[in-house]
LONUTOR-625959 format. One record per residue (C-alpha): x, y, z; residue number from 1. Coordinates in steps of 0.05 Angstrom, whole numbers, padded with zeros to 5 digits. Each point is the difference from the previous one (the first is absolute). Example, Ala and Ser with C-alpha at 12.3 -4.5 7.8 and 13.67 -1.06 7.14 Angstrom:
REM LONUTOR-625959
{{00246, -00090, 00156}, 1}
{{00027, 00069, -00013}, 2}
REM end
This chain:
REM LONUTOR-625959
{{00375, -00250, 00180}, 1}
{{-00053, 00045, -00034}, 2}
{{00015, 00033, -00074}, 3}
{{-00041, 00054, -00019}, 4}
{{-00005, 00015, -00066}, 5}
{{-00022, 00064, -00038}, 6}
{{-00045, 00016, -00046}, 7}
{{-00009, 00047, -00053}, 8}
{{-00045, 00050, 00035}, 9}
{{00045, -00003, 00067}, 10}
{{00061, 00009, -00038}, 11}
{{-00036, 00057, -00041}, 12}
{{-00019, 00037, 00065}, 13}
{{00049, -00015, 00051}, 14}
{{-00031, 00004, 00071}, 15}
{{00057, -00004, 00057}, 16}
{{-00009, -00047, 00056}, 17}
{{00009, 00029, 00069}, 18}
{{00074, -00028, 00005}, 19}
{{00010, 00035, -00067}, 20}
{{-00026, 00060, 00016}, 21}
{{00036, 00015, 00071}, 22}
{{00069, -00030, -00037}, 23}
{{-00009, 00061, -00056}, 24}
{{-00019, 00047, 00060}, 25}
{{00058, -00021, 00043}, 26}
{{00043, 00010, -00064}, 27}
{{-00042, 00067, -00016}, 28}
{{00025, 00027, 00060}, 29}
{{00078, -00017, -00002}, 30}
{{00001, 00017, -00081}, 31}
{{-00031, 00073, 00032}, 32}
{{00048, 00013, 00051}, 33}
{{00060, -00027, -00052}, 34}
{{-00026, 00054, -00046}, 35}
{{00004, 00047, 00044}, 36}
{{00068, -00030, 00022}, 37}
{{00027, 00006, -00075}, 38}
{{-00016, 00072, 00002}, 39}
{{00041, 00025, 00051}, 40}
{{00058, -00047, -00024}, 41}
{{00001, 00040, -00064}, 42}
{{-00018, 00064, 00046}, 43}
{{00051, -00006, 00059}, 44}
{{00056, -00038, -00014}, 45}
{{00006, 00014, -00075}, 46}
{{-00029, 00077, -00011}, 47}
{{00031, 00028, 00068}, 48}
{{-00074, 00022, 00027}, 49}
{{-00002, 00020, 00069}, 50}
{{-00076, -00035, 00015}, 51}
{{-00011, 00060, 00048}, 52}
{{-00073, 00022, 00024}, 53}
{{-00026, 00047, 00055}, 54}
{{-00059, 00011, 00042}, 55}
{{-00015, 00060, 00028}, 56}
{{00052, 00041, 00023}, 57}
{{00036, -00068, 00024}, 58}
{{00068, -00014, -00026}, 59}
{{00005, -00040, -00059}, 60}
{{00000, -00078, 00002}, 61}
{{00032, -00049, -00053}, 62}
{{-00048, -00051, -00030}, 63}
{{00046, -00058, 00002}, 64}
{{00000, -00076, -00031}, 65}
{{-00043, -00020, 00064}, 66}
{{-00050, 00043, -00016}, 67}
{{-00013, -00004, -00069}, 68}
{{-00002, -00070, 00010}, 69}
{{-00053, -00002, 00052}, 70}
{{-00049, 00055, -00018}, 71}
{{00008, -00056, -00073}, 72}
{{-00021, -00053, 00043}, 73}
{{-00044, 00033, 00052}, 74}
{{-00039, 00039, -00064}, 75}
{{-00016, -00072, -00030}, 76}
{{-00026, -00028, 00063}, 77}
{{-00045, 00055, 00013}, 78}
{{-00025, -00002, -00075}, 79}
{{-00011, -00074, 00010}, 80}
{{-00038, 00003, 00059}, 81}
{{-00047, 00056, -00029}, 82}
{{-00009, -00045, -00064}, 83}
{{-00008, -00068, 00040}, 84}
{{-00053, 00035, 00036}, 85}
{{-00034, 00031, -00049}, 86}
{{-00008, -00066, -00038}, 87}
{{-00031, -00022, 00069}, 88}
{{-00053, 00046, -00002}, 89}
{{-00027, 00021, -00070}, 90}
{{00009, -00031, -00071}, 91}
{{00031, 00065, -00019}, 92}
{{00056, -00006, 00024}, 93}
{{00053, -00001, -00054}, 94}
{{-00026, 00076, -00026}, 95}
{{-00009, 00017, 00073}, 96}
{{00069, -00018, 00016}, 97}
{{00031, 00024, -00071}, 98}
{{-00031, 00071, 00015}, 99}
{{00030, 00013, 00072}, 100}
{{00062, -00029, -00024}, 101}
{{00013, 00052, -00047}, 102}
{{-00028, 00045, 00050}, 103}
{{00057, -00010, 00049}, 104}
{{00055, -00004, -00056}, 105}
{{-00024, 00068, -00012}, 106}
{{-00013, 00023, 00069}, 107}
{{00073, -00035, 00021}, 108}
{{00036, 00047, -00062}, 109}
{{-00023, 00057, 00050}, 110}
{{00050, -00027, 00054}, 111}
{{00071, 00006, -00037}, 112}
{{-00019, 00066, -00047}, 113}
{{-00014, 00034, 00075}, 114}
{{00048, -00023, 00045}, 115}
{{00055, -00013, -00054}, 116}
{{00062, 00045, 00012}, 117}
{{00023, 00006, -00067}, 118}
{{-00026, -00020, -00070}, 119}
{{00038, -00057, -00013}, 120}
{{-00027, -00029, 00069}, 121}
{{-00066, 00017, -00020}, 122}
{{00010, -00039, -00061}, 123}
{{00030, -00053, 00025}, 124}
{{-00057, -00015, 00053}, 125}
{{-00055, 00014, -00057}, 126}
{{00035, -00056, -00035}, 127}
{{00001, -00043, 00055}, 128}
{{-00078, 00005, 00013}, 129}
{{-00019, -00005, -00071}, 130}
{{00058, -00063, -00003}, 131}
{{-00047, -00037, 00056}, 132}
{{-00062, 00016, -00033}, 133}
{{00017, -00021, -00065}, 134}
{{00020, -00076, 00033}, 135}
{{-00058, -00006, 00043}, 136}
{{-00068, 00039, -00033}, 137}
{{-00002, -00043, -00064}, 138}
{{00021, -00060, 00044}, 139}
{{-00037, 00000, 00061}, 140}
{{-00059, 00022, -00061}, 141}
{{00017, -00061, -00035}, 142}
{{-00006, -00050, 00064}, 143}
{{-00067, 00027, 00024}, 144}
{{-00063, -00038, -00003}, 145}
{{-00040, 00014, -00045}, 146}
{{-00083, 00009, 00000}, 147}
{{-00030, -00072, 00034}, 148}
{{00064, -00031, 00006}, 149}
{{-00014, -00012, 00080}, 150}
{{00028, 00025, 00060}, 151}
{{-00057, 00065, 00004}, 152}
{{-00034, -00005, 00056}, 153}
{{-00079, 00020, 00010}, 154}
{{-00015, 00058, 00037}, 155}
REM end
């Protein structure tokens, strides 16, 4: 059996292992999508919201349980996968990654305040994207590698 012990300066700067890292991803992503979750419990089942939205001149659709759940889950992965990539290719990735993130939180806000059929839907589904991004930017932030840690690879 192997003990590792740490020292000061590893304790002082914290580095996660691999195993570490895709745990607090994998955990990332459901704390995202249970965010989002928690928002329409308050929303839906609490407040009486109708989560009603409309594209085009199509009939409006309800945004149920289902779907907040997976556009949580399905946001996260695709965030992880830019991120895990990025950290595959240049040393910048953390501020590469932090930037487009809040990019698409603010690109996604576009999506509810258009198709949103009433105010407190557009709410709602505001709260919902800014829910997930407040779980998964600082985390998926916090788990990247940083500058010479490994895993780049040369060009």
């Amino acid at each position: 059996m192997t003990t590792i012990t740490a020292t000061a300066s590893n304790s002082a700067h914290h580095v996660p292992t691999a195993a570490r890292r895709v745990r607090a991803r994998v955990l990332a992503a459901a704390g995202a999508a249970a965010a989002a979750l928690a928002v329409w419990a308050v929303a839906v089942p609490l407040l009486g919201t109708h989560l009603l939205v409309r594209f085009g001149g199509g009939a409006p659709q309800s945004v149920g349980v289902d779907y907040v759940v997976g556009a949580g889950v399905i946001g996260s992965l695709l965030g992880w996968g830019l991120l895990a990539l990025l950290e595959r290719y240049t040393p910048r990735a953390r501020a590469l990654w932090t930037g487009a993130a809040i990019v698409a939180l603010l690109v996604s806000l576009l999506l509810p305040l258009t198709f949103g059929t009433t105010v407190p839907t557009r709410l709602a589904l505001a709260l919902m994207h800014v829910a997930v991004a407040s779980v998964l930017i600082p985390t998926l932030r916090r788990t990247s590698r940083r500058p010479g840690e490994g895993g780049m690879v040369a060009a």
